[in-house]
KEGU-24674 format. One line per 5 residues: their letters; for each residue x, y, z of C-alpha. Coordinates in Angstrom, 2 decimals. Layout:
<pts>
a = X:Y:Z; ...
</pts>
This chain:
<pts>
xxxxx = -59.07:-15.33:24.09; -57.76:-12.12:25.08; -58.27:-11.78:29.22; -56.25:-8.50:29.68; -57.37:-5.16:30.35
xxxxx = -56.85:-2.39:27.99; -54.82:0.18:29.25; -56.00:2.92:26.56; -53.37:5.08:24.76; -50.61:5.87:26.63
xxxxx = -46.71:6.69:26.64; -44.86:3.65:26.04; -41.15:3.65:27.75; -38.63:3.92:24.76; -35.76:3.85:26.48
xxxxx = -33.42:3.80:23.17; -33.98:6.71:20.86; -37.32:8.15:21.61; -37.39:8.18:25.56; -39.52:11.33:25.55
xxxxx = -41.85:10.54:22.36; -45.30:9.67:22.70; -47.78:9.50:19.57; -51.41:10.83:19.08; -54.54:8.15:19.59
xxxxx = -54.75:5.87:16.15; -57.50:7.43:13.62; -58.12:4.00:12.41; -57.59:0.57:14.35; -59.07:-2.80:15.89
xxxxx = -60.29:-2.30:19.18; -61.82:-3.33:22.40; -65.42:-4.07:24.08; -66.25:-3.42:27.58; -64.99:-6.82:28.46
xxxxx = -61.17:-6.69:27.10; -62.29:-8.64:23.80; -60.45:-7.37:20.72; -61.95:-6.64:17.66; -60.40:-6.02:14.18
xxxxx = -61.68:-3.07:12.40; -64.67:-4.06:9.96; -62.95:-1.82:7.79; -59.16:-3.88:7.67; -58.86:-5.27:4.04
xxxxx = -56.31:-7.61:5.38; -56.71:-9.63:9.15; -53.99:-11.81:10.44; -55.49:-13.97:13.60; -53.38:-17.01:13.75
xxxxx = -55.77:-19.15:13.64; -55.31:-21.33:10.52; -52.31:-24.05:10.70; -50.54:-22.53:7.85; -49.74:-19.74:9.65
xxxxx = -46.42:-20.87:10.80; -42.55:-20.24:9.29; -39.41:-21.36:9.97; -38.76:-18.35:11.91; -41.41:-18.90:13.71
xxxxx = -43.99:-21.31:15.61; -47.73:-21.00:15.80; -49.43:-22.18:19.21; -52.38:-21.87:21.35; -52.48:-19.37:24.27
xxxxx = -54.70:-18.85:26.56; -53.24:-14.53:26.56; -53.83:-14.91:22.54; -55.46:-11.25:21.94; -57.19:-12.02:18.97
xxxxx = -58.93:-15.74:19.00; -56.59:-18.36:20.95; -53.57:-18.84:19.03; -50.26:-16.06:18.11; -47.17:-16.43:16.57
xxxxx = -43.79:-17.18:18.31; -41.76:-15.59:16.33; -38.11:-17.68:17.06; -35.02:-15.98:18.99; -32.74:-14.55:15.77
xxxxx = -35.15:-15.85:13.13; -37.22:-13.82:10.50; -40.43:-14.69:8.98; -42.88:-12.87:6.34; -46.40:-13.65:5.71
xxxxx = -47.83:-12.68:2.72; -51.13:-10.37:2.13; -53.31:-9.56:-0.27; -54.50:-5.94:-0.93; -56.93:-4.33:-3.21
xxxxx = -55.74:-2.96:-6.96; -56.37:0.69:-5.67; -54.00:3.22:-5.07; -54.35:4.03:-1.03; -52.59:4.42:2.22
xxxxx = -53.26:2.64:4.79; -52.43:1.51:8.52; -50.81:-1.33:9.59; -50.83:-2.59:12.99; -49.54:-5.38:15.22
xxxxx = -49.61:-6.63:18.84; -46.38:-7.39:20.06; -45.97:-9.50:23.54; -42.56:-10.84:25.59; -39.79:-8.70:23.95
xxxxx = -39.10:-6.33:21.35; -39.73:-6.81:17.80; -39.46:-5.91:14.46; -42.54:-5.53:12.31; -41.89:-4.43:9.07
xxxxx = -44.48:-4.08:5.71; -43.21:-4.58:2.63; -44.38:-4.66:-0.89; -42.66:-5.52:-4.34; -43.33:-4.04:-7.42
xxxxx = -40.60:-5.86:-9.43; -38.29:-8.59:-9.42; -37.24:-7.23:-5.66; -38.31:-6.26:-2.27; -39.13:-1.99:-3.35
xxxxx = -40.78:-0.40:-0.33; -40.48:-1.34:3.72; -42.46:0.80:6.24; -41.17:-0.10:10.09; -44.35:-0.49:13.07
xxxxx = -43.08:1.21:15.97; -45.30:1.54:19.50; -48.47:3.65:19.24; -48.55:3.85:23.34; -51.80:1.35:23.17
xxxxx = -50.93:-1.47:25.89; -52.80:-3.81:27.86; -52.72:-5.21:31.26; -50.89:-8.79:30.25; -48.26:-7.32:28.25
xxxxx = -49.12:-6.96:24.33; -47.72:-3.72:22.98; -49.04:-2.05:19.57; -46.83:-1.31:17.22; -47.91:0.50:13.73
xxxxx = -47.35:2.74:11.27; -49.75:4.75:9.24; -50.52:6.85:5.82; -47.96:4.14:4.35; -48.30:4.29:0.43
xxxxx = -49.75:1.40:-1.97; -50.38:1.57:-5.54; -51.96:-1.74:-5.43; -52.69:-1.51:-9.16; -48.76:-2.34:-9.55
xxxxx = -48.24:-4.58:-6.43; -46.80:-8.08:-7.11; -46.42:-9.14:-3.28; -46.80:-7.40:-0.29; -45.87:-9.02:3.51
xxxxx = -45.45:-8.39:6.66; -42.05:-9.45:8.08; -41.46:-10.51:11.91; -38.36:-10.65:13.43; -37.05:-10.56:17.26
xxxxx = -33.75:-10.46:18.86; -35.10:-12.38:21.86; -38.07:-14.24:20.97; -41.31:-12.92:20.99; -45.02:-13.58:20.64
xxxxx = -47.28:-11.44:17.91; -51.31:-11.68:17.21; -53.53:-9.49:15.72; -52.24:-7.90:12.57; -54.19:-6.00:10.53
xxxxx = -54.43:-3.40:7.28; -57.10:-0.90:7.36; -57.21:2.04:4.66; -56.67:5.72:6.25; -56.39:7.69:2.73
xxxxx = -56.82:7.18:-0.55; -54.99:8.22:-4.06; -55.27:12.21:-3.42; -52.96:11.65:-1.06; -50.66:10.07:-3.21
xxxxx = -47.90:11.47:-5.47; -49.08:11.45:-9.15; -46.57:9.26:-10.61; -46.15:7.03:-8.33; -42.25:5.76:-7.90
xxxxx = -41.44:7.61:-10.66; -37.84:7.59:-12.23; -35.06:9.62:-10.97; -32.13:10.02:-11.80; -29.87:9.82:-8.49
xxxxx = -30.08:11.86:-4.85; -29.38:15.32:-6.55; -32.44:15.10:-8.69; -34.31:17.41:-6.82; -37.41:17.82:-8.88
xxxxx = -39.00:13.98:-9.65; -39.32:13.02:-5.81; -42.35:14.08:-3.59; -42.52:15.14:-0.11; -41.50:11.80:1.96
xxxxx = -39.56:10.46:-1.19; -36.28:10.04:-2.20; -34.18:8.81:-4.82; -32.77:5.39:-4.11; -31.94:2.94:-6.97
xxxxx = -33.17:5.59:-9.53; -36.88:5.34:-8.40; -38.40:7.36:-5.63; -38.68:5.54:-2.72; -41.47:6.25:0.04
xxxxx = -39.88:7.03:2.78; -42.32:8.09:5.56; -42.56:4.59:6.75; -39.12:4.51:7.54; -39.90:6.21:10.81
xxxxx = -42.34:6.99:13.62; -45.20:9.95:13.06; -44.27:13.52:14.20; -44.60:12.94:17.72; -47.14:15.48:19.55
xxxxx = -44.75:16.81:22.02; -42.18:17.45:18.89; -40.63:20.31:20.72; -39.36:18.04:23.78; -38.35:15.23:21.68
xxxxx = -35.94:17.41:19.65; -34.65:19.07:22.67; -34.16:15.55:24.26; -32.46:14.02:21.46; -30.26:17.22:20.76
xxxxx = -29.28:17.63:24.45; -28.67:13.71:24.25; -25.77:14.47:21.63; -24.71:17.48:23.73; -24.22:15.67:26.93
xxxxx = -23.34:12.63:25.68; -20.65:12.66:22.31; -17.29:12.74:23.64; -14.73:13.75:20.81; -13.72:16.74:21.96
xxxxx = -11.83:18.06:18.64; -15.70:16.94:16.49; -17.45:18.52:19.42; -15.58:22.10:18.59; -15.27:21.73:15.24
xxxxx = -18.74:20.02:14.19; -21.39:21.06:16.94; -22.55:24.26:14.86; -23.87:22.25:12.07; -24.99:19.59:14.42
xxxxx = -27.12:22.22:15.74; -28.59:23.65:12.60; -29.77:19.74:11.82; -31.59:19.45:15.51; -33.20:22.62:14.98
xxxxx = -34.48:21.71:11.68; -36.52:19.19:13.74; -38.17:22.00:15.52; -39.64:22.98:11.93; -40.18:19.68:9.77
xxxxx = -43.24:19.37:7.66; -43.19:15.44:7.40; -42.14:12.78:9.25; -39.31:11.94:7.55; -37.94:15.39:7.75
xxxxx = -38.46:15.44:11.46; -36.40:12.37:11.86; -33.90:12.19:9.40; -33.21:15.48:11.21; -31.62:14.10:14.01
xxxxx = -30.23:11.16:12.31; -28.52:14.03:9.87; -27.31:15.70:13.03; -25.80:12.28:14.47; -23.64:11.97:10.46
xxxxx = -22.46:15.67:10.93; -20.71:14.28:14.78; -17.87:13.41:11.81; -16.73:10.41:13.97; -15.70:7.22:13.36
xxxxx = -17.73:5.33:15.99; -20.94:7.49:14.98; -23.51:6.04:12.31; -27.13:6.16:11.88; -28.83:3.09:10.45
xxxxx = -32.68:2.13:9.15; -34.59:-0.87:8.03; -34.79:0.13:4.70; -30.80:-0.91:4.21; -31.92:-4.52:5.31
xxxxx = -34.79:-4.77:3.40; -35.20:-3.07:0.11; -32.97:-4.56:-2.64; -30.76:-3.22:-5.29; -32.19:-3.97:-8.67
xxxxx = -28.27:-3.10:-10.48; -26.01:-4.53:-8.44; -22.04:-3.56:-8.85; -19.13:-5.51:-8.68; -15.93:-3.17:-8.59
xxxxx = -14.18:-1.95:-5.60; -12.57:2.00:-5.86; -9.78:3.55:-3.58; -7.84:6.62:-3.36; -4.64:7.10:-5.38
xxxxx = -2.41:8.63:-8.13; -3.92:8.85:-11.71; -1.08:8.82:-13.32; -1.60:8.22:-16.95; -4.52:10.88:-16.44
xxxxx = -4.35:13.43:-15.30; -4.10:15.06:-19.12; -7.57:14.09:-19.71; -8.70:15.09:-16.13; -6.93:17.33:-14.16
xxxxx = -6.07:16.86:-10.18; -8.30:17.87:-8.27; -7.35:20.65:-5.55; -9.07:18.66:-2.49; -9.42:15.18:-2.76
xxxxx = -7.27:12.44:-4.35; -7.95:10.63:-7.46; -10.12:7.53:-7.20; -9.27:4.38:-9.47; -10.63:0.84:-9.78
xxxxx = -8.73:-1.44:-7.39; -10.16:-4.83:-8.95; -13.66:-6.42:-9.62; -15.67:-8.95:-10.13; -16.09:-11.27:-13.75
xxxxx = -19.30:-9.55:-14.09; -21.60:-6.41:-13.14; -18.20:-4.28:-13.73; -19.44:-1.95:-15.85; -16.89:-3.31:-18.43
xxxxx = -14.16:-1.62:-15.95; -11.04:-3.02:-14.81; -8.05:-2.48:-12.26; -6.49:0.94:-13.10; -9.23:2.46:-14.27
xxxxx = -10.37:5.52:-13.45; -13.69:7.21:-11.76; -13.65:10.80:-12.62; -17.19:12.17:-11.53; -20.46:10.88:-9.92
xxxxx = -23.01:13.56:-11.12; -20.87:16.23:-12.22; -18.84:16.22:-8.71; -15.66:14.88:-7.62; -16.42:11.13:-6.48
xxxxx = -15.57:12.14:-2.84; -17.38:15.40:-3.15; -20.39:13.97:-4.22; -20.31:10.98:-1.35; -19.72:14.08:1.12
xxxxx = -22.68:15.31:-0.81; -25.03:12.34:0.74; -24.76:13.49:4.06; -28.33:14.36:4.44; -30.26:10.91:2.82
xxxxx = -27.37:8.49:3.64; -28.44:6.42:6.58; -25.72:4.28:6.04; -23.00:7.19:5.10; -19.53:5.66:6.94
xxxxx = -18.26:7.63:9.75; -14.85:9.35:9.59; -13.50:10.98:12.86; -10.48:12.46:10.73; -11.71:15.59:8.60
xxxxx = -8.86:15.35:5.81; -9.22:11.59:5.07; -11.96:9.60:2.77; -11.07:5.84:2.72; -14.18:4.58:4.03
xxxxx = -15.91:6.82:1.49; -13.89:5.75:-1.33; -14.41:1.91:-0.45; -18.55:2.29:-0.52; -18.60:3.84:-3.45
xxxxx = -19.27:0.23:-5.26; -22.96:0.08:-3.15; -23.75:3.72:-3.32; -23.19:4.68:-6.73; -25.94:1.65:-7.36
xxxxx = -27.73:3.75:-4.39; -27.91:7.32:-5.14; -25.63:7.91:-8.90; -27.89:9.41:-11.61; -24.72:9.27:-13.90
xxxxx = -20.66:8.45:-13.52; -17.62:9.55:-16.02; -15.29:7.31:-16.27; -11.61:6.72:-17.66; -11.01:3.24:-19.54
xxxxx = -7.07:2.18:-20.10; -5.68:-0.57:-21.91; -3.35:-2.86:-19.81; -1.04:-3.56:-22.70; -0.68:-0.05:-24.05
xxxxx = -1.13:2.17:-20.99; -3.42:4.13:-23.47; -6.59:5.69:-21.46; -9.45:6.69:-23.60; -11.61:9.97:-23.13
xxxxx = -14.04:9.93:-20.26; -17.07:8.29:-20.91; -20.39:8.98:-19.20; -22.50:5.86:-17.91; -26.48:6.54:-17.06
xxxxx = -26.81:3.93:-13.90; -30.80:4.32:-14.75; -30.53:2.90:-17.73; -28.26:-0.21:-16.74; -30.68:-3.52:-16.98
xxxxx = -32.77:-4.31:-13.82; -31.44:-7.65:-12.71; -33.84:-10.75:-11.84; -34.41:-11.86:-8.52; -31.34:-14.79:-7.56
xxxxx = -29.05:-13.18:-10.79; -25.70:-14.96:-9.95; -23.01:-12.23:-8.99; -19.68:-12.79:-8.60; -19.64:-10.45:-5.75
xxxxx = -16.00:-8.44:-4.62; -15.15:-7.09:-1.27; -13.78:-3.76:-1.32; -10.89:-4.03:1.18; -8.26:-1.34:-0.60
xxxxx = -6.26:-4.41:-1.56; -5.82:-4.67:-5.09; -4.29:-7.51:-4.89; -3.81:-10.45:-2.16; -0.65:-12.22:-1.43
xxxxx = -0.89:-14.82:0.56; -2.00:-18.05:-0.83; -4.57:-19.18:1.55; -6.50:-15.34:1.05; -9.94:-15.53:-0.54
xxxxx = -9.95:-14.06:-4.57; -12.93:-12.34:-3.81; -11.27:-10.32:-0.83; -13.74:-11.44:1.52; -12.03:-11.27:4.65
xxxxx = -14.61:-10.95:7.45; -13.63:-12.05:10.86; -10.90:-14.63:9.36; -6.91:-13.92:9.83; -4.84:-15.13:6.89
xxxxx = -1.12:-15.62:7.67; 1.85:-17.43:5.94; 5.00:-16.87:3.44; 4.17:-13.58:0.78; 3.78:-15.33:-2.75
xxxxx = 5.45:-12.54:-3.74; 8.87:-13.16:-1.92; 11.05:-16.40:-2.36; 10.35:-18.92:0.46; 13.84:-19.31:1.38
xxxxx = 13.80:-15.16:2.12; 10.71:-16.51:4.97; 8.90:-12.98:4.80; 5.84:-13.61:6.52; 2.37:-12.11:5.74
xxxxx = -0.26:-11.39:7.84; -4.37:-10.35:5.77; -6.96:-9.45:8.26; -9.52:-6.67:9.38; -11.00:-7.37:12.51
xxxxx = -9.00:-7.28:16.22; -12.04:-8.24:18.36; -11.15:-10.58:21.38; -12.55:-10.83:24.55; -10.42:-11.74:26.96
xxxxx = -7.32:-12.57:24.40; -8.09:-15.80:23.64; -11.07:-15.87:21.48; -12.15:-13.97:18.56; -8.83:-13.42:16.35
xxxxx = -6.50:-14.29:19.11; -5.44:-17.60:18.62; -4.97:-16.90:14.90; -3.11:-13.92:16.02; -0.56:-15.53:18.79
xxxxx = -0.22:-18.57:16.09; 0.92:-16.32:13.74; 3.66:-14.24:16.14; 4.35:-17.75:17.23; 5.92:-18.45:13.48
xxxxx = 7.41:-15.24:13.11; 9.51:-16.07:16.31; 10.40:-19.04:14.96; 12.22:-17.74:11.74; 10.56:-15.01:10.16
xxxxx = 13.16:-12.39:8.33; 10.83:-10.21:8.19; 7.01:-9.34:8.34; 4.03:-7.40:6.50; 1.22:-6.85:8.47
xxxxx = -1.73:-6.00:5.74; -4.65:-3.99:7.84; -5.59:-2.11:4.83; -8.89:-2.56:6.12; -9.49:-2.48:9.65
xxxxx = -12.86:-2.95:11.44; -11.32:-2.75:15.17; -11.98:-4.57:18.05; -10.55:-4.48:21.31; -7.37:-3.19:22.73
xxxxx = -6.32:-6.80:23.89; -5.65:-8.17:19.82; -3.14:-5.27:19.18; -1.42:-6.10:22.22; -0.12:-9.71:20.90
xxxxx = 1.52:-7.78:18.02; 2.92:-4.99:20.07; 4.37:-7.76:21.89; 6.55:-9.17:19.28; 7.84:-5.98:18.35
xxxxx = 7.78:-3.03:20.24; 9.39:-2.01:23.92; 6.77:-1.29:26.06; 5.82:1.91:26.84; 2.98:4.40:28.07
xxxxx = 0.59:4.66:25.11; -2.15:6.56:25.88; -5.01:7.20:28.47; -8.70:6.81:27.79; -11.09:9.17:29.13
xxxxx = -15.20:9.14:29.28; -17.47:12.46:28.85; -18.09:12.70:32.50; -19.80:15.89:32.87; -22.45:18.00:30.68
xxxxx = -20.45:21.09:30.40; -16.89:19.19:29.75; -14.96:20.32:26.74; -11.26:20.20:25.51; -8.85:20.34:28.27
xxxxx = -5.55:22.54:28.42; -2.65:20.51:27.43; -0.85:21.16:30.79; -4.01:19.92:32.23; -4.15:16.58:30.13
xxxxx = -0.68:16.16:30.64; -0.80:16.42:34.30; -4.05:13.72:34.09; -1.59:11.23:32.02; 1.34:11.63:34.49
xxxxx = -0.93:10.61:37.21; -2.58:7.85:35.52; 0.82:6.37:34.89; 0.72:4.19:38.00; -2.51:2.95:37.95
xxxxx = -4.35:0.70:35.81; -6.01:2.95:33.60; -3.09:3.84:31.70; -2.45:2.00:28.42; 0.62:0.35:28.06
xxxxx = 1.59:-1.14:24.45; 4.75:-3.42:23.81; 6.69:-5.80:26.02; 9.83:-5.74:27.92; 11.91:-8.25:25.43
xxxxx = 11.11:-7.57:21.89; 12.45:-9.21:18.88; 14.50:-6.44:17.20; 15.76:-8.01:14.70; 12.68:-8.90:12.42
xxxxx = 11.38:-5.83:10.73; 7.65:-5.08:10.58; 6.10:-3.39:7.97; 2.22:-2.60:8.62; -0.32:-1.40:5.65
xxxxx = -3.29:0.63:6.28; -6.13:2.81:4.75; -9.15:2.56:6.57; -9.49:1.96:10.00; -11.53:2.99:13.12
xxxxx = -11.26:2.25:17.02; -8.69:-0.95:17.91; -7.25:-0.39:14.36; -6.34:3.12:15.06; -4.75:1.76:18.44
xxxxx = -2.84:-0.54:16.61; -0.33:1.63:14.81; -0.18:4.34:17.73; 1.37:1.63:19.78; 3.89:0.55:17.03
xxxxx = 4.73:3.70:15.62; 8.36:4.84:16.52; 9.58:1.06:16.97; 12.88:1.50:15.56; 11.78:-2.34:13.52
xxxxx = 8.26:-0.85:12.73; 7.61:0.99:9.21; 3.77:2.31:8.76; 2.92:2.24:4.72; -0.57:4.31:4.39
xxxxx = -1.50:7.19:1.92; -2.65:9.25:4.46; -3.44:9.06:8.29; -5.20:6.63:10.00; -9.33:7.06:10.69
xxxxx = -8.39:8.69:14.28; -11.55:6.98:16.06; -9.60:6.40:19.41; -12.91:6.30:20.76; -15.81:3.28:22.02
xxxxx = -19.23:3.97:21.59; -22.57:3.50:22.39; -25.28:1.88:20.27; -29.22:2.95:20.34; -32.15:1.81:18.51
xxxxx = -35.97:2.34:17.70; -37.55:-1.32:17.36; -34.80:-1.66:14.96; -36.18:0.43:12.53; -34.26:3.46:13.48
xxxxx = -30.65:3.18:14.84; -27.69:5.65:15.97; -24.56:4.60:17.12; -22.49:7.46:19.04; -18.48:8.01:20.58
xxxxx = -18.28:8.81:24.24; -14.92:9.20:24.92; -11.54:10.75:23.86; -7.82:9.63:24.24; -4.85:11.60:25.88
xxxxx = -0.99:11.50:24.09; 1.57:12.08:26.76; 2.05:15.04:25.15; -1.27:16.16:26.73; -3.10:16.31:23.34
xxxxx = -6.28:14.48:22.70; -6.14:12.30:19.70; -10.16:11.01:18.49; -9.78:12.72:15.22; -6.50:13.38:14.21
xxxxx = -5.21:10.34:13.26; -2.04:8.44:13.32; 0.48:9.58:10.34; 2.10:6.84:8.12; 5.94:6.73:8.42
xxxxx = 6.09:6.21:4.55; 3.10:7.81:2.30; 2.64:5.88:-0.85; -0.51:6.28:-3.08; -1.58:3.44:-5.00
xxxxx = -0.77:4.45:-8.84; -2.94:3.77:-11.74; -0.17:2.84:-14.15; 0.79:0.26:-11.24; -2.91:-0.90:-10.76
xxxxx = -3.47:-1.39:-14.63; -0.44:-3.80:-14.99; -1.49:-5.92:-11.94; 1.10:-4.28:-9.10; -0.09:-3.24:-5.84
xxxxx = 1.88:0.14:-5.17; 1.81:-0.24:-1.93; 2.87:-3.56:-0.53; 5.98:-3.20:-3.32; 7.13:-0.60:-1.44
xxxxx = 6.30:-2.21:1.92; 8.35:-5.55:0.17; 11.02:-2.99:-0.75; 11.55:-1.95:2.52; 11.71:-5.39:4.49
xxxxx = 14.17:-6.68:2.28; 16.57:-3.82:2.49; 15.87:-3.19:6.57; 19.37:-3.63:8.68; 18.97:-3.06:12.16
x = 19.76:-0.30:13.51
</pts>
């Protein structure tokens, strides 16, 4: 039994993204007699105690403690391990308040509820500021919506990073239907239908999704909190280019915090203002993108190009390149194929209306270059599932390069899948094709390098191929590296030439690029990283930049790329599209290497950044750049990108007769190289 003091309502240290917020005293919750003893509301229509043997998961262990708040046993929830424990609540349509006490370490506490074949609604728990002398924390959330008329399941899910111990759960009703929207969930038909949602909805899967429990309450000191969290970005974002060119709309999103209405407003505020930083170490993230499922899954993978045979039918458009299909799975295609083209996503230009998502996206990609859209273009497959009411699309025939007349597809009406529907899921890597014969057919990559002869070359011409994304290493040896130095390793031995395919790039550290500078490039001074150091710091004169790299080039902050014997006689084609952080590195140091071509349709993500991460309890997340890079040239770089030596856009007559623009021309170029 519980042997702690309560500590009352107080401000409980959020040192991640609320540090300042505190939360008014609970209308509704268990609480405690004049001798520490917890009591559960006589009102909660659902009370989780621990006490029963059942109560344990495979994520977690039940067990007797003599600190148990609630009766004498909790839950352990296990280091890295989930659990959810089902509850049953009343066929009424309510709201209600859902609590937890947390002990040890932080935790996630998430309620969810299904109203179909998948997991439709999460709410996160955060910290109410209710403590008590031996440690347990509350954490809860409150006026989350129920139609329990419809419910098929509802659970509360556990889950802690460390480890941590949980008692005392419990639902207690704190509205009722008046509250409620009148059609509850109702259809919608994508994020631009403005008029089916209510206030703390939005369109997600084409149902409107409750999204108040996605976040904390209004905190009572709101004014503080938004000046803390603004002045964090001030003080803290260290791009300078995004810091003069994106700050003024930053601003108008922070202030907007000063004036929400709702919750969800209030937050999604801030986490708006973090997307508008336009930087490719800078994302916001939420529960709600681990939790709630996609009912219509996709299987078709979209990048930037030239629509060749199409352009007839739909015109260029004056901004943004033409998006085609790049390949997809056997099924959940849409009836699409490679060369195919996407011509709108509700009435806008495909990259228009992903720009367009700015404000509901939590998981909207971050681009530090303002002219380039590849990581847009490659989420299209999970967002059009997301947030498309309708799409117009171009159909071709392989054989007779005929294209039909767009066609408009309602994603609302496409069938609601079952729960476990097999998919023959694609990854979207902007590789239409692979060519090496170990790489995966569903272009699943991950953290894996694939190397060996090109398929597409004749073994005896021993051009070597290199298919990877990530360059993480700690100390170069782990991670990728051994793959990496294996790979140069061959190439030494009798590679004629080499195509490095980082078409998709998720960085990494500085020390993986450096084993392929190595084989190919003399070294030389690179570039110099500098940290925000100062509140008031902003974009320094060139001369003064350039005076900062000439200094730095004896000491060990400067960043050196190459080696002092490289082999000049292989040439080294690299591919790219999307990139951030290491994988922006990794062509700056090649480029000019008189052996060194760089194939790309445009310029490189220009995140020459590192970052910081932050979260809420893991409900609510931000990750955010702190740093810049300096050119010799005494220009800063986050932002602007590296430019490809050759520019080649993947064409949709290519793409619909299975040939990957691209990596021809990249082929091409090896086999005619002669050194200089």
């Amino acid at each position: 039994m519980h042997r702690g003091r309560f500590l009352g309502s107080r401000s409980v240290g959020a040192a991640f993204l609320l540090a300042a917020a505190s939360s008014a005293t609970p209308a509704v919750a268990g609480s405690f007699t004049s001798d520490g003893t917890f009591q559960f509301d006589p009102l909660a229509v659902a009370r989780l105690g621990f006490e029963a043997p059942d109560s344990a998961d495979a994520g977690a262990t039940m067990a007797a403690d003599d600190h148990a708040l609630e009766g004498g046993h909790v839950v352990n929830v296990l280091k890295l391990k989930g659990i959810a424990l089902p509850v049953t609540l009343p066929s009424v349509r309510a709201t209600y308040r859902v609590s937890a006490w947390i002990r040890g370490a932080e935790a996630t506490v998430s309620f969810e509820l299904t109203y179909s074949a998948h997991k439709d609604e999460v709410a996160a728990l955060y910290p109410t500021g209710r403590i008590t002398s031996d440690g347990w924390v509350e954490v809860a959330n409150d006026h989350l919506r129920v139609d329990g008329v419809r419910v098929k399941s509802a659970s509360i899910g556990l889950f802690s990073s460390d480890g941590a111990a949980v008692d005392a759960i419990e639902i207690v009703p704190d509205g009722d239907a008046t509250s409620l929207p009148a059609v509850p969930n109702a259809p919608c038909q994508g994020a631009s239908d403005a008029s089916s949602c209510d206030v703390e909805q939005v369109c997600v899967w084409s149902s409107c999704r409750n999204v108040g429990g996605w976040v904390p309450p209004i905190p009572a000191d709101r004014d503080d909190v938004a000046n803390y969290l603004e002045n964090r970005l001030k003080f803290l974002f260290g791009p300078y280019l995004e810091r003069a060119q994106d700050f003024p709309a930053v601003l108008v999103s922070t202030d907007s915090m000063r004036h929400a209405t709702d919750r969800y407003a209030f937050w999604n505020g801030f986490l708006t203002a973090v997307r508008k930083l336009h930087d490719g170490h800078t994302t916001t993230s939420g529960l709600a993108d681990f939790v709630v499922e996609n009912p219509r899954p996709l299987s078709l993978c979209f990048l930037e190009g030239d629509a060749d045979l199409t352009h007839a039918a739909a015109p260029k458009d004056s901004e943004y390149l033409d998006v085609l299909v790049s390949h997809t799975g056997a099924d959940h295609n849409l009836g699409l194929h490679a060369g195919d083209r996407l011509v709108r996503v509700d009435g806008q230009h495909p990259i228009a209306w992903m720009r367009s998502l700015l404000a509901v996206n939590w998981a909207q990609p971050g681009i530090s270059n303002h002219t380039t859209f590849a990581e847009l273009s490659s989420t299209l497959q999970r967002m059009i599932s997301r947030y498309a009411g309708t799409i117009e699309v171009i159909r071709c025939d392989a054989q007779t390069s005929i294209c039909a007349a767009p066609e408009t597809i309602a994603i609302g009406s496409l069938p609601e899948e079952p729960a476990g529907t097999p998919l023959d899921r694609v990854t979207c890597d902007n590789r239409p094709l692979r060519h090496l014969a170990s790489a995966p057919k569903d272009h699943a990559t991950g953290e894996t390098v694939y190397s060996g002869l090109v398929q597409d070359a004749s073994p005896a011409e021993k051009i070597y191929g290199l298919e990877w994304e990530s360059l993480y290493t700690t100390n170069g040896v782990d991670g990728v590296a051994a793959d990496l130095h294996a790979a140069v390793a061959a190439w030494s031995s009798d590679a004629k030439g080499v195509i490095l395919d980082h078409r998709t790039g998720f960085g990494g550290t500085i020390l993986a690029p450096e084993i392929l500078w190595n084989f190919s490039v003399l070294s030389h001074p690179n570039d110099l990283y500098v940290d925000r150091t100062f509140s008031t710091e902003e974009q320094p004169a060139p001369a003064a930049a350039q005076a900062l790299f000439q200094a730095a080039l004896s000491g060990p902050r400067m960043q050196y790329a190459g080696s002092s014997s490289p082999n000049g006689d292989v040439p080294v084609a690299l591919l790219l599209t999307e990139d951030v952080s290491a994988s922006d590195w990794l062509p700056q140091g090649m480029k000019g290497s008189p052996s060194v071509k760089l194939f790309a349709p445009f310029q490189t993500n220009g995140g020459f950044s590192t970052r910081y991460a932050f979260g809420y309890w893991l409900g609510v997340g931000y990750i955010a750049a702190v740093g810049d890079d300096i050119l010799p040239d005494g220009s800063t770089h986050n932002g602007r990108g590296v430019d490809p030596d050759v520019v080649v856009l993947p064409r949709q007559s290519d793409l619909l007769v299975g040939k990957d623009t691209v990596f021809e021309a990249a082929l091409a170029w090896v086999r005619a190289w002669q050194k200089p």
